[in-house]
N, C-alpha and C positions, 0 to 999 in steps of 0.2 A: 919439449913440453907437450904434451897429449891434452884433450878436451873433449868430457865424456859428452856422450851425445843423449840428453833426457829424453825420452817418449812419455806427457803425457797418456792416464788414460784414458780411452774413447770407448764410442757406441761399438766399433766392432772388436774391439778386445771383450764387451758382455756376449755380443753374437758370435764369437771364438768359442768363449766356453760354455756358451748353450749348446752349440754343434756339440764337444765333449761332453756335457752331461748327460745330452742323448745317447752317447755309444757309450758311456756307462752303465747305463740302465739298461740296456740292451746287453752288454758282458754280464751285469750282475743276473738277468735272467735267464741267459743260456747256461751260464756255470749253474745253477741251480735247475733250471731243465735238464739238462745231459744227468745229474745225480737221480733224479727221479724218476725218469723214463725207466730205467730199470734198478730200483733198490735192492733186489735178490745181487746182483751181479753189476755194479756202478762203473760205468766207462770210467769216471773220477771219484777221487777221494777214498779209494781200497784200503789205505796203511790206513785211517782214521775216518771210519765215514762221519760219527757223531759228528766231529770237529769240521769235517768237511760241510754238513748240512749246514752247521750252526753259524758257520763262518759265511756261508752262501745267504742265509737268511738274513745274519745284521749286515752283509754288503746291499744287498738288495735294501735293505729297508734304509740303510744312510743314504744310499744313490734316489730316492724318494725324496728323502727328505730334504735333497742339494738340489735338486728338481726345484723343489716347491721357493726355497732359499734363493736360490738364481731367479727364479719369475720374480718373486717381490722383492727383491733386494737387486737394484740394478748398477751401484757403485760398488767401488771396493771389489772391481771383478779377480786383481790380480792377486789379494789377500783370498779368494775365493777358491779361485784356481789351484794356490798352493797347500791349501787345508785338503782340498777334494784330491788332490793330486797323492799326496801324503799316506790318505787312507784308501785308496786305489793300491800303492807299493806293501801298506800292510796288510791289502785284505787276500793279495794274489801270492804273498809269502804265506798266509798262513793257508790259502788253497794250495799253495804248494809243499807245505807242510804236512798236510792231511793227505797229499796226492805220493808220498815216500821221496820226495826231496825234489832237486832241479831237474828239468825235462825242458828238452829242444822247444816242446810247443807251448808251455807257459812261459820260459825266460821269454821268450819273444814278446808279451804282452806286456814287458818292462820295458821295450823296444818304443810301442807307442804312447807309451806314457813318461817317456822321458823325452822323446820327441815332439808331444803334446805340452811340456811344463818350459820346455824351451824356447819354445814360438809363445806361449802364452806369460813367459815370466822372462823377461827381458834382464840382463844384468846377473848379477851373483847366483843368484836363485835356482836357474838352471841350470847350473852347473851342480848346484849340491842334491837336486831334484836324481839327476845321474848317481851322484855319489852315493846316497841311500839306497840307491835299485842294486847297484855294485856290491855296495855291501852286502842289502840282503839276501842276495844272490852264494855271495861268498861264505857267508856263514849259514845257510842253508845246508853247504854244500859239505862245511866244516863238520857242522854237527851229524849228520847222517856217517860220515866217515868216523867222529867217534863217537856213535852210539848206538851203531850197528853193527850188523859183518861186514860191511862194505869194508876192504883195503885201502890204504892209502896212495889211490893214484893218481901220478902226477899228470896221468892223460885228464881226469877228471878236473882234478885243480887247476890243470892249462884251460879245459874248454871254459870251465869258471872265469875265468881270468879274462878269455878273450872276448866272454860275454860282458865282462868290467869293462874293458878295454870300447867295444863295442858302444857300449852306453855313452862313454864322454865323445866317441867321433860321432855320433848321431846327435848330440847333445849341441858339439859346436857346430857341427854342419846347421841344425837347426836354427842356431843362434846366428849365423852368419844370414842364411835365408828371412829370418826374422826379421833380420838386422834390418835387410835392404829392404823389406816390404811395411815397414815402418818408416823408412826414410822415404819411400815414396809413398807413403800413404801422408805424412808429414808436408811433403811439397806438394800434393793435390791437394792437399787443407790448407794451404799458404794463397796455392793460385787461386782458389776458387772464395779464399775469403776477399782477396785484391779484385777478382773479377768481378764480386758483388760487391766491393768498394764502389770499383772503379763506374760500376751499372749505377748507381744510388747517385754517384755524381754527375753522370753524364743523366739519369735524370732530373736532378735539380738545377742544371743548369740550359737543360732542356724546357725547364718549365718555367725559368726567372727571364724565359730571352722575350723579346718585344716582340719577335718574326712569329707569325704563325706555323708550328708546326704540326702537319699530320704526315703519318702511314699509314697507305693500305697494299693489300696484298695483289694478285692475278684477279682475284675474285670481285676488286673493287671495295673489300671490306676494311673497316677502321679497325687499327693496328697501334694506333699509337697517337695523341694528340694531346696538346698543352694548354695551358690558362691562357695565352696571347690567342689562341687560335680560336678559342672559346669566347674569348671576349670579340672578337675580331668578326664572326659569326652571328653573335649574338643570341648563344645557344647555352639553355641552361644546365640541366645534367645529361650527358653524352655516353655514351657505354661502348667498352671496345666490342667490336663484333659488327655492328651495324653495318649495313650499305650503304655507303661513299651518297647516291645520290638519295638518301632519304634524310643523310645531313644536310646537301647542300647538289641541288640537281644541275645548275650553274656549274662548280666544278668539276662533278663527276661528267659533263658533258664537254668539257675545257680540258677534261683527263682522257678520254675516247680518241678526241680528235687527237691531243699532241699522241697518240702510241700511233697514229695514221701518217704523222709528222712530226716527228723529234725536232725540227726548226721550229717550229712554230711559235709564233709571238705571244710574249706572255698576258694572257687574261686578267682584264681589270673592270670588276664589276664591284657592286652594292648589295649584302646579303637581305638586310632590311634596310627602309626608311629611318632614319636616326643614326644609322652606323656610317662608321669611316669608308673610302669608297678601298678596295682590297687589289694586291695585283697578286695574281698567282702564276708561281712557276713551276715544273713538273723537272724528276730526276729520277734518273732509272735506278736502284743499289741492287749489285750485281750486276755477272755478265749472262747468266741465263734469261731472254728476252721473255721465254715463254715462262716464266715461273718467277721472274724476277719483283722486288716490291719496288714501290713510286713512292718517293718523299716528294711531299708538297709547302712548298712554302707559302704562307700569307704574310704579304707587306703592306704596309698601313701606308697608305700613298701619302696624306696627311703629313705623317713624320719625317718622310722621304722631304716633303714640299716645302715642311720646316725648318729641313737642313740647307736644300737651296734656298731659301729666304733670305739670309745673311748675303749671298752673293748679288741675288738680285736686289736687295734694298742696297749695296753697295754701289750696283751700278744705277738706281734708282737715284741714288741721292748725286748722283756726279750730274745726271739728268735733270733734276730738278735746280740746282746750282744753276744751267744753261738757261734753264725754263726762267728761273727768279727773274735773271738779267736781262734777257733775249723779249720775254713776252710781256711781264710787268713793268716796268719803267713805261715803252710804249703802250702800254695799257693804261697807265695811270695818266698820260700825256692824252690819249683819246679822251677820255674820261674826263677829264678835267677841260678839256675845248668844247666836250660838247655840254658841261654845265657851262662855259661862261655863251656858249651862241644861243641856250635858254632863256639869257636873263638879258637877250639881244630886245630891241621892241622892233627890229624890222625883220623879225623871221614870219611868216606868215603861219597859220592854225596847220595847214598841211607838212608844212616844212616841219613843225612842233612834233608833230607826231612820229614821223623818223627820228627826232633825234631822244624823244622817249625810248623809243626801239633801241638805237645805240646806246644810249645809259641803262637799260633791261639788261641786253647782251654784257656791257662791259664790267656786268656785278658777278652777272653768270660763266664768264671767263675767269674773273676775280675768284672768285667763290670755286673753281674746279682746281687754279691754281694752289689756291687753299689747302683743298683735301691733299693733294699729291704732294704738296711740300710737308702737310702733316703725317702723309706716310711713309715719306724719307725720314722724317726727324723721329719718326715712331724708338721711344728708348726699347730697351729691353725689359722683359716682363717682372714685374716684383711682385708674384703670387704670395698671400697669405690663407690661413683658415678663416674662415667665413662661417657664421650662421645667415643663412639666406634671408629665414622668416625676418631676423632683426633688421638686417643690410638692406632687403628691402620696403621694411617701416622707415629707416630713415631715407631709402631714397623717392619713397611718397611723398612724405613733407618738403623735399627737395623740389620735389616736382610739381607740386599740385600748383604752385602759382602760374606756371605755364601750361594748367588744362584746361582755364576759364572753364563753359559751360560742358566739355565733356567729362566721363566715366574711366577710369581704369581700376578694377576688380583684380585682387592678387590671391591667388589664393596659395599657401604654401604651407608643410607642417612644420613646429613650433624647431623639431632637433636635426632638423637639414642641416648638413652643414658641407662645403663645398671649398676648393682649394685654389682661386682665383685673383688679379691685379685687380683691386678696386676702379682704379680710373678707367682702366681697361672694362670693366663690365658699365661702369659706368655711361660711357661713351657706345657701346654697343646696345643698351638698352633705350638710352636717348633717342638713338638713331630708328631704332626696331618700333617703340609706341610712336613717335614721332610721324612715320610714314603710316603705322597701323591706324593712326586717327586722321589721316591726310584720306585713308580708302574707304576707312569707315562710313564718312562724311558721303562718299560717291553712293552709298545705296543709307541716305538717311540716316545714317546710326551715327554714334558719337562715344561709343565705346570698345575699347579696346583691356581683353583679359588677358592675367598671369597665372598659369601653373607651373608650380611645382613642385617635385616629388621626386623617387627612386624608382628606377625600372625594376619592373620583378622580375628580370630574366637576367639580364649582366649586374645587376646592383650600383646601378651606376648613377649619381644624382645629375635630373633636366631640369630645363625651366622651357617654356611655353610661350611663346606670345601669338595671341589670337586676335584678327580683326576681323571684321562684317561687312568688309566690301565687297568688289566683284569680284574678288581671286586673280588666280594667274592663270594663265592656259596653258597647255602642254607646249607651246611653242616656246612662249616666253621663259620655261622652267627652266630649260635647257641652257640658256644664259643666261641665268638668273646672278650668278656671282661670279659673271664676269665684269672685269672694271667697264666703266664707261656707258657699260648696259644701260636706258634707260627705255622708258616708254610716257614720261613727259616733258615737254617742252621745259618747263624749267629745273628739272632735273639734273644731277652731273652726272651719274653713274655710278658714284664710287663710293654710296655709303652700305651697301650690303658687300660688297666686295673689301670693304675696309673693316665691317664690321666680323667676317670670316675669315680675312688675315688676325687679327686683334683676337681670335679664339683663338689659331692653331698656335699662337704666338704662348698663351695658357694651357696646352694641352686636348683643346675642347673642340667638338665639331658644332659647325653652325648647319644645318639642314631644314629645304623646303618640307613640307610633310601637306599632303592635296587634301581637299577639304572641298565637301559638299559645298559648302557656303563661307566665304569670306577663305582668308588663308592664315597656315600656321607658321609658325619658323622657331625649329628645335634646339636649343643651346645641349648637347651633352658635356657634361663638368669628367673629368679625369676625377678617378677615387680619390678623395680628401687626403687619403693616408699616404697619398704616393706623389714624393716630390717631383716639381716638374725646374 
């Protein structure tokens, strides 16, 4: 059983037979040039010049007007082909008619038009394209033998015949050449539609990945980069072409050095204040060093820190179990001897006062124990949709009874809306005005603000918390959210460090942001739309 093999038709089966239109109108010119150059004495068309002119003239003027037909009509090439083809066989029969029958150098011009209908009419077509020229050929050839002097010879009706013959071997030869320049013209339009498949997905999943990707070239120019890399940056509309450091002068200086040192440890910086802190790594594609491009990754440390989080609160909580047992029990046993040698009446006023100090310490040991046991037991996050402006009306009224005489100003707009664990911001907010009205108080003020809003540059929803103290110094910054950090004596350390675990745990970055007067502390929310 055989299986025909169909060829659509395509853009270069029309620019096939545009090439042929053009050497139509070019035949159809010269045949009518060669008669007119000398009319007394006509190289062509002697046995009938009328017929010869007249036939030259409606060639010429159809091959115009298939011209004209071909530009504005750009389908239907192969139904085009075979009309135009048609009247090519009967225009050069009837110049060969006028010319006193068949001659070596017009049968030849049935040569390439049977060669032309073959390559251009794929299947049945070309072959009967042949069989017409054959015939006309033969019967040409017929009639001049009887309607002339011409004898009956068989030299003539052989050459006839081999010119027939002729026709179908160029006709199949054609068709076979056809044949294959279709089949691969068919497998270049298969691969090249997979290879812009296969491009469309490797860039969509180029753009849905969380890694930051770019490329640039030798030049150091942007080549290629994604939405994670954008957002990751914090950079709003980006255009290929640019200079690597007029994106980001950090990496393109992190990209220098590793081409000086292919080891080199991977760079981990901050592109702005509010963003995640980034690590980048550098890859050569290709083995041309001198011309080869660099894929750059950006990785959100953040998320990285998030995955180890599970392991360390696993071994946090085995630690905290020891802590329970080991330091509370004896804590509660100090604690409780040094209230009953309080309520002694032979301690003397100075002895009193050590043992106030001991019951300060033993709340402040009590109370750090606290936080570390609550950030072993910390569940997992149960984010929902949030409208801010609402969630934080009701967590005013929650709170004002613990603001006595100070101030908190929120200010936020009405269609915020944010993707976060209630208890969880709950707890991080508590903690954040709660110290912001502890610093306040240090330079006089009693007010501590809320903003929030959407960044215009990632679209990303913050919130703000501002107070009027002294600030932080640059020293301080630098450990600002490490656990245990503090800089007051009764302090534990571990509520800004619990309060930026409790974000990454959401999606969200907690970040210092330095401030003229008093300091800020940045919440960024993860896009509302994007589950976490």
């Amino acid at each position: 059983m055989t299986t025909k093999t169909h060829f659509p038709e395509s853009h270069d089966d029309w620019r096939l037979l545009r090439v042929y239109v053009y050497y139509r109108l070019v035949l159809a010119s010269l045949l009518l040039s060669l008669f007119t150059l000398s009319p007394s004495s006509p190289l062509l068309g002697f046995e009938n010049p009328k017929l010869f002119l007249y036939s030259s003239i409606l060639y010429l003027a159809l091959t115009c007007v298939s011209l004209i037909i071909n530009q504005k009509i750009k389908t239907h090439s192969r139904l085009q082909a075979f009309i135009f083809i048609i009247i090519d066989i009967l225009a050069i029969t009837l110049v060969m008619h006028a010319n006193g029958g068949p001659t070596p150098q017009l049968s030849m011009l049935y040569l390439v038009m049977v060669a032309a209908g073959n390559i251009l009419l794929p299947g049945k077509q070309g072959p009967m394209i042949a069989a017409v020229a054959a015939l006309a050929v033969l019967y040409e050839q017929f009639y001049f033998i009887l309607t002339t002097s011409q004898s009956f010879s068989s030299v003539n009706i052989g050459q006839a015949s081999l010119l027939g013959l002729s026709f179908f071997a160029v006709a199949l030869f054609s068709q076979l050449i056809s044949h294959r320049f279709r089949q691969m013209e068919a497998l270049a339009l298969q691969r090249s539609i997979e290879v812009e498949n296969l491009q469309r997905l490797n860039e969509q999943i180029i753009d849905r990945m969380h890694t930051g990707i770019l490329v640039v070239n030798e030049e150091r120019q942007l080549l290629l980069f994604n939405a994670a890399s954008r957002h990751l940056l914090g950079l709003g509309h980006t255009f290929i072409g640019i200079a690597l450091k007029d994106l980001s002068s950090t990496i393109d200086a992190g990209l220098l050095a590793w081409r000086q040192n292919l080891m080199m440890r991977p760079l981990v910086f901050k592109n702005q204040p509010g963003y995640p802190e980034i690590n980048v790594s550098y890859m050569q594609l290709g083995h041309d060093q001198k011309h080869a491009r660099t894929l750059i990754f950006l990785e959100n440390t953040a998320q990285m820190a998030q995955k180890a989080q599970q392991l360390k609160l696993a071994s946090l909580g085995r630690l905290t179990a020891s802590i329970a047992h080991e330091i509370r029990n004896p804590l509660g046993a100090i604690s409780h001897a040094a209230q009953l040698l309080e309520e002694s009446e032979d301690i003397r006023g100075a002895d009193r006062r050590l043992l106030t100090i001991v019951s300060q310490h033993c709340i402040r040991v009590n109370n750090i124990v606290e936080k570390v046991l609550q950030l072993s037991r910390r569940q997992k996050s149960s984010p929902q949709l949030l409208n801010l402006k609402s969630w934080l009306s009701d967590f005013f009224d929650e709170f004002q009874s613990s603001l006595q005489d100070n101030e908190l100003i929120i200010e936020c707009p009405d269609e915020l809306m944010i993707r976060f664990d209630t208890d969880h911001l709950y707890q991080i907010l508590n903690n954040m005005i709660t110290n912001g009205l502890y610093y306040s108080k240090k330079n006089n003020n009693n007010t501590v603000k809320i903003i929030a809003n959407t960044d215009d540059i990632n679209s990303l929803p913050y919130l703000e918390v501002y107070d009027f103290g002294p600030g932080v110094s640059i020293e301080q910054q630098r450990n600002l959210f490490e656990p245990f950090f503090t800089t007051e004596k009764t302090g534990t350390g571990l509520g800004l460090y619990l309060s930026r675990e409790l974000c990454e745990a959401n999606q969200a970055h907690l970040d210092y942001i330095p401030q003229t007067v008093g300091a800020c502390f940045r919440i960024t929310f993860s896009h509302p739309n994007r589950l976490i």
